[in-house]
N, C-alpha and C positions, 0 to 999 in steps of 0.2 A: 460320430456326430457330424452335421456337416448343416449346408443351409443356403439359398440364394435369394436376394435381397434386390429391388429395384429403386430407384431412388432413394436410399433411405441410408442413414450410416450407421456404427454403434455409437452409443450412449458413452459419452465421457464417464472416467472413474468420477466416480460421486456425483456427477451432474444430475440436478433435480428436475424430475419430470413428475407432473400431477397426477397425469392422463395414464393409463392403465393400455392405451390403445402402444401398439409396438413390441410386448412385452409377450417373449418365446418362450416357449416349453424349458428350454436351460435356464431361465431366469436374466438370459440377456437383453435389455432394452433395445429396441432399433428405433431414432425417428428419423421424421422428413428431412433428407438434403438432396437438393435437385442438383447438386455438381455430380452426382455419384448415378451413373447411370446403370447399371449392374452389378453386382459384388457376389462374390462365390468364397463358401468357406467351409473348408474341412477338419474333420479331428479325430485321432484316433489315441485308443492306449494300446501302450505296449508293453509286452511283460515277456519271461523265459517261459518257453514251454512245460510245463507239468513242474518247475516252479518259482511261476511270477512274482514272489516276495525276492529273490533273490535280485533280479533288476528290473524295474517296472518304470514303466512313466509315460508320459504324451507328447505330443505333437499335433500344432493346430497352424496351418495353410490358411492365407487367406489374399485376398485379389478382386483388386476393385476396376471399375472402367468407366469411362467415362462417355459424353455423350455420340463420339465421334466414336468410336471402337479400341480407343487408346487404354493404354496401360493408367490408370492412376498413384494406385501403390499397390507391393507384393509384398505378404507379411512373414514372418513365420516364427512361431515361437514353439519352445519346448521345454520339456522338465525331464532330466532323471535323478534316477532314485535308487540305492544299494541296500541292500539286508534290511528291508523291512517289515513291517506287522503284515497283518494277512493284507489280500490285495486281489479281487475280483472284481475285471473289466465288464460290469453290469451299468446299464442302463442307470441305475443310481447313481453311480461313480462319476459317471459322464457328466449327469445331470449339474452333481456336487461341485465338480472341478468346473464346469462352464460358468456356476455361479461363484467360484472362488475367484476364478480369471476377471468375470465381471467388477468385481467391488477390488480390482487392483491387485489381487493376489497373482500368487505362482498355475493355478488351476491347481494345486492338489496341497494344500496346506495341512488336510490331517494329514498325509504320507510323513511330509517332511521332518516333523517331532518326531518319529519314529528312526528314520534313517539317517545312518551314520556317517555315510557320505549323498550329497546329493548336489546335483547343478542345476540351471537353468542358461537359457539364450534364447534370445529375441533379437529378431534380425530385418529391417525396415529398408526396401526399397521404393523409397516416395518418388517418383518420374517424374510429378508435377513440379518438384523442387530442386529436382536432379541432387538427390542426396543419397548414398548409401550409410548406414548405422546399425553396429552391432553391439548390444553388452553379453558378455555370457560371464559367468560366477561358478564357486564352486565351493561347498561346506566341507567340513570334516570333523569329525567328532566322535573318535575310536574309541569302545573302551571304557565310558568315563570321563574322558581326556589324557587316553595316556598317546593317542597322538589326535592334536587339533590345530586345527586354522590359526594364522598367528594376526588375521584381523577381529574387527567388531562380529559378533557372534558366530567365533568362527573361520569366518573367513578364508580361507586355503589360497583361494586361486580370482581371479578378474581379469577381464579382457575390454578393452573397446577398441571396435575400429571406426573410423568417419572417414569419409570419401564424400565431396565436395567439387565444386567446380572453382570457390577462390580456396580453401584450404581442405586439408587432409592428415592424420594420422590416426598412429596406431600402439596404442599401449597398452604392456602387462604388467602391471601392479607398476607403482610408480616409486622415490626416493621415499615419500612420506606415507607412503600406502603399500609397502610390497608384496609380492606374493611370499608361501611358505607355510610351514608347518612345525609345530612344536612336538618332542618328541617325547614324554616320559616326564615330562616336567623338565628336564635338566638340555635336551639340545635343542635349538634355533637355525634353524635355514630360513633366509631372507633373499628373494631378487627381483630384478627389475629389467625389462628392457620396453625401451622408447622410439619409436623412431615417425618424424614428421614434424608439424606443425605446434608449437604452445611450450615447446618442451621446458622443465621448469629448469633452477639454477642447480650446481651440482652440489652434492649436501659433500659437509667435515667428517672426520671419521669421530666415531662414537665417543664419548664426554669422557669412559673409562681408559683410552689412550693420553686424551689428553692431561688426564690423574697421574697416571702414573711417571711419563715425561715433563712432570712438574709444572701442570698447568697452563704449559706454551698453549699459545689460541694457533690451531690448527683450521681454519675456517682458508684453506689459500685462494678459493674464488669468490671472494665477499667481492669483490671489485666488479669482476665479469656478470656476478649474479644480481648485482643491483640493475641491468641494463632490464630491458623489454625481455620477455620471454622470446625465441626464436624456433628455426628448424633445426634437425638434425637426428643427430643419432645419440642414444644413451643404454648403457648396461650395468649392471652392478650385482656382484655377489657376495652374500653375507653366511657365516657360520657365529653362533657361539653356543658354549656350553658355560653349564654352572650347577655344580651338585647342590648348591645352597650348604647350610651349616649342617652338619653329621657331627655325629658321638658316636665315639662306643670306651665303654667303661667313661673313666676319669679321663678321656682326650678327645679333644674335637679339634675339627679341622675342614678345611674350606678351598672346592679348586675352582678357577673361573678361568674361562680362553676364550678367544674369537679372533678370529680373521676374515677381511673382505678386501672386494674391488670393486671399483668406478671408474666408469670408462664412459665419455661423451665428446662426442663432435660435433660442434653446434654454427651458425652463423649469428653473425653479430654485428650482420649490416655495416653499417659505414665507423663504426667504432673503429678509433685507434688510438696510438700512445703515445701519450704525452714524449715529447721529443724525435717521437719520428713522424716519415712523411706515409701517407697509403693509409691502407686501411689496417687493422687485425688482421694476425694469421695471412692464407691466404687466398685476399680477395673476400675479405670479412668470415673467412672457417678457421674457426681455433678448433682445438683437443686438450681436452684435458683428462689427466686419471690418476687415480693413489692406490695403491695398495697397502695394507695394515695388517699388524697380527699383534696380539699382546697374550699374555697369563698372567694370572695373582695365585696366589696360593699361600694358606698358612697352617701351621700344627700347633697346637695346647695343649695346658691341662689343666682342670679346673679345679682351683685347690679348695678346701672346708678344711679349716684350722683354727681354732678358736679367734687367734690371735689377726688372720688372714682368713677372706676369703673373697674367691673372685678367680677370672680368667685368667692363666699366666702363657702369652704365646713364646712358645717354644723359637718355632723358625716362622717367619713374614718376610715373601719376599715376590717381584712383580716387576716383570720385563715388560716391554714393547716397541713396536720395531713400525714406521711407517716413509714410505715412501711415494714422495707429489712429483707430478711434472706436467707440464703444458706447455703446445707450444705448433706448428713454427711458429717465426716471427712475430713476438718474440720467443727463443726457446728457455726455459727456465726448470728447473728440477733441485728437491730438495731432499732428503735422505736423514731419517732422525733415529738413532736407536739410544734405547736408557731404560734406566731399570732402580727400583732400593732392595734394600732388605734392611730384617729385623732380628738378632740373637739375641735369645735370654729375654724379651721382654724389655729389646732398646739398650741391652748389655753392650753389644754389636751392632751396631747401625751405619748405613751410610749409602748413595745414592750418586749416581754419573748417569752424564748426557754426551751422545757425541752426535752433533750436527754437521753436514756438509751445504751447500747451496751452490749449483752450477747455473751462469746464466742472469739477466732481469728481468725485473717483475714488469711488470706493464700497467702504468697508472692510465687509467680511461680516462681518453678525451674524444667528443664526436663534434665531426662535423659540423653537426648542426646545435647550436647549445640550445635549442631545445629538446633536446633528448634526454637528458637528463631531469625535467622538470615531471613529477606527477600530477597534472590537475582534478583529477576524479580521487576525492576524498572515501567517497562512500554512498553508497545507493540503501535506501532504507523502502522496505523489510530489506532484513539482509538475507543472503544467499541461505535457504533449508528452512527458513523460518516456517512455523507451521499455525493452523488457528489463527492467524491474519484476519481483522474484520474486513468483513465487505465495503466498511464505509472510509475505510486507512485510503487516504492521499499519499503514494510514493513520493518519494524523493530521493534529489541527486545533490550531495555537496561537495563541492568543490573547494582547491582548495585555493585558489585566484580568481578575482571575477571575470566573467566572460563579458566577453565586444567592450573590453577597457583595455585600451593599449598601455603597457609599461615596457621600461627600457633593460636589454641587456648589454652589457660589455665581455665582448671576446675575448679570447688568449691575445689578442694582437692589437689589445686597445681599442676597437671599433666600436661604435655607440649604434645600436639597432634597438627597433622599437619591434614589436611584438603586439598581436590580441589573440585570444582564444574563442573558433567561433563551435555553438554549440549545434553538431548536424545533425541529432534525433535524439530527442527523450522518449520513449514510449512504453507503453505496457501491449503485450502480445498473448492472448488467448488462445494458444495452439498456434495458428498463424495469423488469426484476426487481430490484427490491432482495434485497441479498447480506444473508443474516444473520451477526450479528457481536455480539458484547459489548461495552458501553464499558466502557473504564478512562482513571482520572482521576488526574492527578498530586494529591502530597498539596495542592499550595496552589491547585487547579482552575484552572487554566490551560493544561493541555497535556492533551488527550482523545484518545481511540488507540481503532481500531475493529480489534477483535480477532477476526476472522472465523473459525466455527465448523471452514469447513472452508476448503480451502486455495482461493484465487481464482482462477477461471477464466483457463485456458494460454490465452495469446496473444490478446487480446481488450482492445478498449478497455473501460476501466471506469471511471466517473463519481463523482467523491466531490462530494460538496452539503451546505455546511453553511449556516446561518439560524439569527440569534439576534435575538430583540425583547429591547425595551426597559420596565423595570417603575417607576412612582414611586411612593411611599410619598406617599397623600392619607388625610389625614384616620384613619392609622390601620391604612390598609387598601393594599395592592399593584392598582396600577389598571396596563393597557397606557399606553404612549406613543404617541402617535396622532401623526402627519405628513398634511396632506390628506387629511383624511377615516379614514386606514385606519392599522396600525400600524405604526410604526417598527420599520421592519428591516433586518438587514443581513448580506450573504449573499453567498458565493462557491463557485465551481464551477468546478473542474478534472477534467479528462481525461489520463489513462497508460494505456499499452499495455502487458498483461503479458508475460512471459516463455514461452519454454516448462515448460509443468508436467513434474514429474518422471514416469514411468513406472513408479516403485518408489517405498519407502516408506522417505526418508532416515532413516540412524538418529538424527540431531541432532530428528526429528520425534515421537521415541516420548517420550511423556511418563513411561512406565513399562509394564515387561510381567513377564510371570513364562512361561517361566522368566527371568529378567533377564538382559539384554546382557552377554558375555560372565561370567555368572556359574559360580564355582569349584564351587560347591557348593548344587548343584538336589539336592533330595531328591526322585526319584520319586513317591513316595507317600504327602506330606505334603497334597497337594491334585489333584484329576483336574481343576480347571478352572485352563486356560491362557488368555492372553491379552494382546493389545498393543493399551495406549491411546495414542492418536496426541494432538500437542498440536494441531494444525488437519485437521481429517480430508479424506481424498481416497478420497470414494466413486466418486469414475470407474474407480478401480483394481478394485474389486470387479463391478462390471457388465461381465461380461464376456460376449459373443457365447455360441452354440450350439457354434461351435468348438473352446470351449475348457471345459475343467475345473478348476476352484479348488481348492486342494488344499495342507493344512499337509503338512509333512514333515520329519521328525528323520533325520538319516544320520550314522553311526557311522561310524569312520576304517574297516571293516572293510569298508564301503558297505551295510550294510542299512537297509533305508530301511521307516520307520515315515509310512504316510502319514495323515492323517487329515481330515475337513470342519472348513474355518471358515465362521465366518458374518462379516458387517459388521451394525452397528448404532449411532448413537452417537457414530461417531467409534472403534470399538473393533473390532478382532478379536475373537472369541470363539471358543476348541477344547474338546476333552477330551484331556488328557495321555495319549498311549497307553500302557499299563498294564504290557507289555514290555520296559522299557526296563534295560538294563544297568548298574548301579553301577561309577564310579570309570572312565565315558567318557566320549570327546568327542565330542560331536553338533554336526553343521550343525543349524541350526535355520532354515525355510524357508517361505514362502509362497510356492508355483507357480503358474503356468496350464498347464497339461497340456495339447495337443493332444485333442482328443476324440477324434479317429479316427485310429489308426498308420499313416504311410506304408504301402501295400501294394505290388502291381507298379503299374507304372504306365502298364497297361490297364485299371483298376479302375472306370474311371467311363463306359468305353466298351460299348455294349451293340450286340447284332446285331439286326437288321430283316429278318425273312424275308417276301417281299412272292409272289404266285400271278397267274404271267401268264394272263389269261383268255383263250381259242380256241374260235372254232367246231368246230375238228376236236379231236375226243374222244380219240384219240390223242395228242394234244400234250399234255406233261405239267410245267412250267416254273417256276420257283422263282428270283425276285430275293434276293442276301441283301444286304443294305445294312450301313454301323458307322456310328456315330451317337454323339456325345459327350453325354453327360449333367452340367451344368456346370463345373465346370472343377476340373482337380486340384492341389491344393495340399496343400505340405509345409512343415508348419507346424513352431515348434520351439521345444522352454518355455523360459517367460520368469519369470525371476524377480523378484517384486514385493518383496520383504523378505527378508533372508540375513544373518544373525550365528551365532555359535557358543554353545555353553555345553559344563559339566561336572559329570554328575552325581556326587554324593556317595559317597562309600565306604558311607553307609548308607542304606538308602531312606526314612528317615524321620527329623527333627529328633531324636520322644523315643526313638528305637532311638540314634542318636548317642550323645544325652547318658545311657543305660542303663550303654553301652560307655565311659564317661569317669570316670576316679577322681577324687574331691575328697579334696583334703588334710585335715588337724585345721584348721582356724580358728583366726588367729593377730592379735591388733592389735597397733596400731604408733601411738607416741603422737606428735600432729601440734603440740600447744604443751601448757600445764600445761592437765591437767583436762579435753584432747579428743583421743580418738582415731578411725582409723581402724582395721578390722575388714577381715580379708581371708581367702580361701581358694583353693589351687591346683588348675586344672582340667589334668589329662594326659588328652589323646586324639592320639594320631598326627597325625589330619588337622588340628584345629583348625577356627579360623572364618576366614572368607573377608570381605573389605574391604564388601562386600553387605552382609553380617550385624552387623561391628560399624562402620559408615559409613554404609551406606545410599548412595544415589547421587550425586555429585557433581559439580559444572558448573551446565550450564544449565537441566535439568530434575533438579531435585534430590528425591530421597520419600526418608523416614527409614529408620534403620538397621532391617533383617529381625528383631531379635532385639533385645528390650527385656528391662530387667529392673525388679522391683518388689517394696519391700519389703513384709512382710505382718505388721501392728502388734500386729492385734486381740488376741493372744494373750502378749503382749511384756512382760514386768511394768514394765522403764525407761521406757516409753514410757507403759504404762497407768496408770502410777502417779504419775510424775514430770514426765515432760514436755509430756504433755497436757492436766492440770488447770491448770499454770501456761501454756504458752506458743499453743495454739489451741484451747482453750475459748472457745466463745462468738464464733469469727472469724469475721467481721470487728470486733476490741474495740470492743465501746461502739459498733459500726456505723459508727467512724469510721476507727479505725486498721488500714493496709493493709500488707502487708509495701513496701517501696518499692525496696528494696539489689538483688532480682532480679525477676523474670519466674515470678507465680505457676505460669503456664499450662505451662511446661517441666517442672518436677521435681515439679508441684506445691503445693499449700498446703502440706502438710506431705510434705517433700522426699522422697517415696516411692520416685522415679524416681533417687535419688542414688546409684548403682551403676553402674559401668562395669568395663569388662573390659578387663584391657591384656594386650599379646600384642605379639609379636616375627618376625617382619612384620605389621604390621596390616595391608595393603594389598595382597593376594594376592587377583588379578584373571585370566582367563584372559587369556593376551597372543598375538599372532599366531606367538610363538616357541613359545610350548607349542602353539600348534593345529596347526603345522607337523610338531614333533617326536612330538606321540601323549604329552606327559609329564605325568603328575600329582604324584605325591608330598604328601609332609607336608608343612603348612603350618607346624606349632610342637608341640614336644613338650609344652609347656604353656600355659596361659595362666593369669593372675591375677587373677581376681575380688576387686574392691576395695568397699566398703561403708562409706559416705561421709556416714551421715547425721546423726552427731553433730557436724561440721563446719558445716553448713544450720543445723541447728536451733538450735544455738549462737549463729550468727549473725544469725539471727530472733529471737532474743530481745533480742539488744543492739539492733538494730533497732527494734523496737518496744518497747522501752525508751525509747531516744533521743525516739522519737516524743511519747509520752507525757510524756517530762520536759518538753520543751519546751512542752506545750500544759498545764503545770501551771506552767509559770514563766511564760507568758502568761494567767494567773488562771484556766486553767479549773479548777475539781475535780475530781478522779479520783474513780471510784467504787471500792467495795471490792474488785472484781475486778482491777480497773485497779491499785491500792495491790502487791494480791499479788503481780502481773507486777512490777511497777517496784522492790522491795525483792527480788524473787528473785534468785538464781544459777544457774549450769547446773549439772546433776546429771549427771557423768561415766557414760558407760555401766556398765550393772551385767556383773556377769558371767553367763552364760546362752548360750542360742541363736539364733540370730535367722536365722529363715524367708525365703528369697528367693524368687521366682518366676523363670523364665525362659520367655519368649513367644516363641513363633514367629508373623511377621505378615506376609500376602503385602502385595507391595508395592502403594502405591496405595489401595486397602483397605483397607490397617489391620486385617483380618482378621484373628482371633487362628485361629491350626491346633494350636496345643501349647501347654499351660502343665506345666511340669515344675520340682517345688520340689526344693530344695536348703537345708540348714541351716550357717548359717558358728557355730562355738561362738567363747564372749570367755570366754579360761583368764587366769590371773593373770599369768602370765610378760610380760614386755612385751618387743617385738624394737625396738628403738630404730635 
């Protein structure tokens, strides 16, 4: 197989493509990228001659370039495969294996349930990154299992190398992951070697040592292993065996052994020990290694006696032998051997340990005392996580808050202050960085990467955070340096997303007009429509030559109102078709239309009249040939976004409120000396839960229809209330209202108006979309006028305020005197001016301001 490509790359594993255009004969995706100015790719299988089941497998080359003639990347990946089922390097095979390769596979997934040993390696030379990367694996599965891999399915063998221009290594099987093979069920080879960059801490010897030597904690580099991961060198070799429990006749008996070693050289930076001077080791390289051996072993008999019955062991008895050391500087070495036994079933019993210890231990202390502090708690998704939505906000928790200084004290008594600054939170798409917003809890310790638009379906994604460390010298914020360069500290997890949605869930609108499920859409209050999404999925809007984007409103009657959107932002954007019917109910819809209608389905076939040539002039001959001109498909709309709404009895907010009677204005006294003012609105339909709520849940925008009083003209307020209670606010530039939240009703509670109504909460619901019903919401509703209430209670307020900070010595000035010796002055009687606003959602857009007057008559309705 093989193939060469110009601008164009492969197709991420799972990555979604609509478009049919790029899609090869193997079943590999190619599309558009203009970094990639040539690519060339080969592949072959290979097998034994005359007979390829016995070792078979492939190899796939590949090399990319760029626009200059440069190297981009050089790839190469491969697979073999031992004692397998049949196996014929046909055109088929190829085919198979290029599409196993594509959807993430090995390229030959039937072979490998068949074979009983098999590997793979893939091996990545990226230029543009200056990276080399290798993994190669290796199964094993003899038999049965009478010899198999002693990892996860399998398992035998792994390799990686990395080559780097800041780090580099290279490891084979690791402490908690080693290479090896299980033999018959009963033997175990394990091992390890390490050498480079990350290298982890060095592991105790096995739990069954420390049994047997009576539970001593054998753990001797808990110290060294709590530091930072470093360089170095590491090796380690394991055996054990274990017949597990055997009978024969009336006796059973049980043998168990193992021996290993651990061997590592590592740097450990500026680490050193408590009471001396320098660093670790030397020049920050310690060594450390143990070597171990133990057996258990027991014989029974298993009695059936009326009177007895049960195991009686004979002989129980269980040595082990281990030896530690690390070292130079400091050098230390320790030497354990012990053993029990058991006659007769404990007849005979008894147990010795004999310890030596040459040398001290070395309590860590670094340089710098922040080396020992973790601040990176946890990155969520966590590391392998799989099925991740597209709409999950990462995050990083920490376990200190960041850019907040706090204090530490040294071995030497010194008092240093410290902050944690934070150098990149990000999420990475291969190498693109995903854009996102941060948000920060309030006490900075929990950051959340809020991504603009929704995260790439099905694809591993890369979260990377790194934070340094700042000291306060002399005044001034300096880095904290470690060997040479800055103290950092930094972690990096991998998740696999989800499938992405293919519509646009309504839990995702942040807000749209006409509004989800909204009673009462006025036509003609505004011709721009619109749904803002809270994480946007522009893949929905790129749609092929196939298909047609297209808004659409349909009426229970089915006539259909279609119109253009656009995408921009994170936003739909329409124009409300200007047709629309009052007092119906409309689908509201975002399509892809098919571009072209099914026709017959000869449509794409055309004829070829072809003129046989002759000598003889008489012959007169005509080939007609049919001939398919790509291929015919029957495509069929898909819908991206579908909710309902219902337009209004009137096409416009102030055409509504023309048609609505107000009552006479009547107040109603709330305690001595304050009331409330109110007046009755009748209109059939009334307001819909939109208008006096606004949205509620998760994506919450304020209610449609605000109201606001209008002062200027007001003599209680121009005369009375404003001279004494917000002249000159903020008083004296010090005193604040404190009892509410300026920012809601206002400084001077303008906003103190609400409408109550009887449903308040009249929403279009799936029972009315079904049924075709509207009706009246409220014969009336009751406009309430609330702002002698507020203002009342802004005075005692800043009252209080002021008394207090005059009973703490300050002096009030003369303005200040006036407020603090005042009263409230009961509303006058008069008229008082309301406003009501029409505001699309989101926006805040005003579309209508239409006033209304409430009168204050003397009569009072108690």
């Amino acid at each position: 197989g093989g193939g060469v490509y110009h601008h164009m790359r492969q197709k991420g594993y799972n990555e979604k493509v609509q478009s049919t255009l790029g899609v090869t004969t193997s079943g590999i995706v190619y599309l558009p990228d203009p970094a990639t100015h040539l690519g060339l790719k080969a592949s072959v299988a290979l097998g034994v001659q005359g007979k390829p089941e016995a070792v078979n497998g492939d190899a796939t080359f590949e090399i990319s370039f760029n626009s200059r003639g440069g190297i981009n990347q050089v790839g190469l990946v491969g697979n073999i495969y031992f004692v397998t089922g049949s196996f014929t390097a046909s055109a088929g095979n190829v085919k198979a294996g290029a599409k196993s390769a594509a959807s993430g596979g090995t390229g030959h997934a039937d072979l490998k349930k068949d074979a009983p040993i098999y590997g793979s390696a893939q091996i990545l030379f990226d230029n543009t990154n200056d990276v080399f990367h290798a993994d190669m694996k290796v199964y094993v599965n003899v038999a049965n299992g009478m010899m198999k891999g002693v990892g996860e399915n399998n398992l035998a063998g792994w390799a990686v190398m990395h080559f780097a221009s800041d780090e580099w290594y290279v490891y084979i099987g690791s402490p908690a992951n080693p290479v090896g093979v299980q033999l018959l069920g009963l033997a175990k080879t394990t091992s390890y070697l390490m050498a480079g960059d990350h290298l982890p801490g060095s592991p105790p010897p096995p739990d069954r040592v420390s049994q047997i030597l009576g539970g001593i904690d054998l753990d001797y580099m808990r110290e060294e292993n709590a530091l930072k991961s470093g360089k170095g060198f590491a090796f380690g070799l394991h055996f054990a065996v274990s017949t597990g429990d055997q009978q024969f006749l009336m006796f059973y008996g049980r043998f168990d052994a193992g021996a290993g070693l651990d061997i590592m050289l590592k740097d450990y930076g500026s680490a050193r020990c408590e009471g001396r001077s320098g660093p670790l080791g030397i020049n920050g390289w310690y060594a450390n290694g143990q070597a171990y051996a133990y057996l258990e072993g027991k014989i029974g008999i298993r009695v059936k006696l009326k009177f007895y019955k049960g195991d009686f062991d004979i002989l129980k008895i269980g040595a082990a032998a281990v030896l530690q050391a690390k070292g130079p500087n400091p050098f230390w070495m320790r030497g354990i051997v012990g053993g029990n036994y058991s006659i007769l079933g404990g007849l005979v019993k008894g147990s010795c340990r004999f310890e030596v210890t040459v040398g001290e231990q070395c309590k860590i202390v670094t340089d710098n005392p922040m080396g020992d502090i973790e601040v990176i708690a946890e990155v969520t998704p966590g590391a392998g996580a799989t099925d991740v939505s597209v709409f999950n906000a990462p995050q990083v928790v920490f376990n200190m808050p960041v850019d907040k200084s706090f204090e530490i004290v040294d071995l030497d008594d010194n008092h240093k202050f410290y902050r944690i600054k934070l150098d990149h939170f990000k999420l990475l798409d291969g190498t693109r960085e995903i854009a996102a917003r941060p948000e920060w809890n309030d006490s900075h310790d929990v950051l959340a990467l809020n991504t603009y638009d929704v995260l790439p379906g099905q694809k591993p994604i890369k979260a990377a955070v790194q934070v340094s460390f700042e000291e306060l010298v002399g005044g001034a914020w300096r880095p904290v340096t470690e060997n040479g360069g800055r103290l950092t500290e930094k972690q990096e997890v991998t998740f696999t997303t989800g499938i992405a949605p293919d519509y646009i869930p309504l839990e995702n609108v942040a807000y749209s007009y006409p509004v989800i499920n909204q009673y009462n859409f006025y036509k003609d209050e505004s011709s721009n429509g619109y749904i803002k999404l809270v994480k946007g999925q522009p893949e929905l809007f790129s749609v092929s030559r196939e298909w047609v984007q297209k808004g659409r409103f349909v009426s229970r009657s089915g006539k259909q109102h279609l119109f253009n959107v656009s995408y921009a932002g994170g936003q739909v954007n329409f124009t409300v078709p200007a047709d629309l019917q009052t007092g119906q109910i409309y689908a509201f819809q975002v399509v892809n239309l098919p571009a072209q209608a099914m026709g017959a389905v000869d449509q794409n076939v055309d004829s070829l009249v072809t003129k046989v040539v002759s000598d003889n002039e008489l012959m007169d001959t005509e080939v007609r040939t049919r001939q398919a001109e790509g291929t015919l498909s029957n495509l069929k709309e898909k819908n991206v976004f579908s909710t309902h709404f219902r337009t209004s009895q009137y096409a416009s907010f102030g055409g509504k409120l023309q048609q609505t009677s107000v009552s006479a204005g009547w107040p109603r006294l709330l305690r001595q000396g304050v009331h409330e003012l109110g007046v009755f609105l009748n209109n059939p339909e009334g307001f819909d839960a939109f208008e006096l709520k606004g949205v509620t849940g998760k994506n919450t925008t304020p209610p449609l229809v605000g109201f606001e009083a209008k002062l200027s003209d007001v003599p209680w307020y121009r005369d009375y209330v404003y001279p004494v209670v917000y002249e000159g606010y903020p008083l004296g530039g010090t005193f604040h209202l404190k009892w509410r939240k300026a920012d809601s009703l206002g400084v001077v509670p303008v906003r103190a108006i609400h409408l109550q109504q009887t449903p308040s909460d009249r929403k279009l619901t799936e029972a009315l979309v079904a049924s075709g019903a509207g009706g009246s919401i409220s014969n009336y509703s009751m406009l309430k006028y609330n702002l002698p209430h507020y203002i009342e209670q802004d005075l005692i307020d800043l009252q209080g305020q002021i008394a207090n900070a005059y009973a703490g010595g300050v002096l009030p000035t003369e303005r200040l005197r006036r407020l603090l010796v005042a009263s409230f002055t009961k509303i006058t009687d008069g008229t008082y001016p309301v406003d009501l606003k029409y505001q699309l959602p989101g926006t805040r857009q005003t579309t209508t301001i239409y006033g209304i007057q409430i009168g204050n008559y003397p009569t009072v309705i108690k």
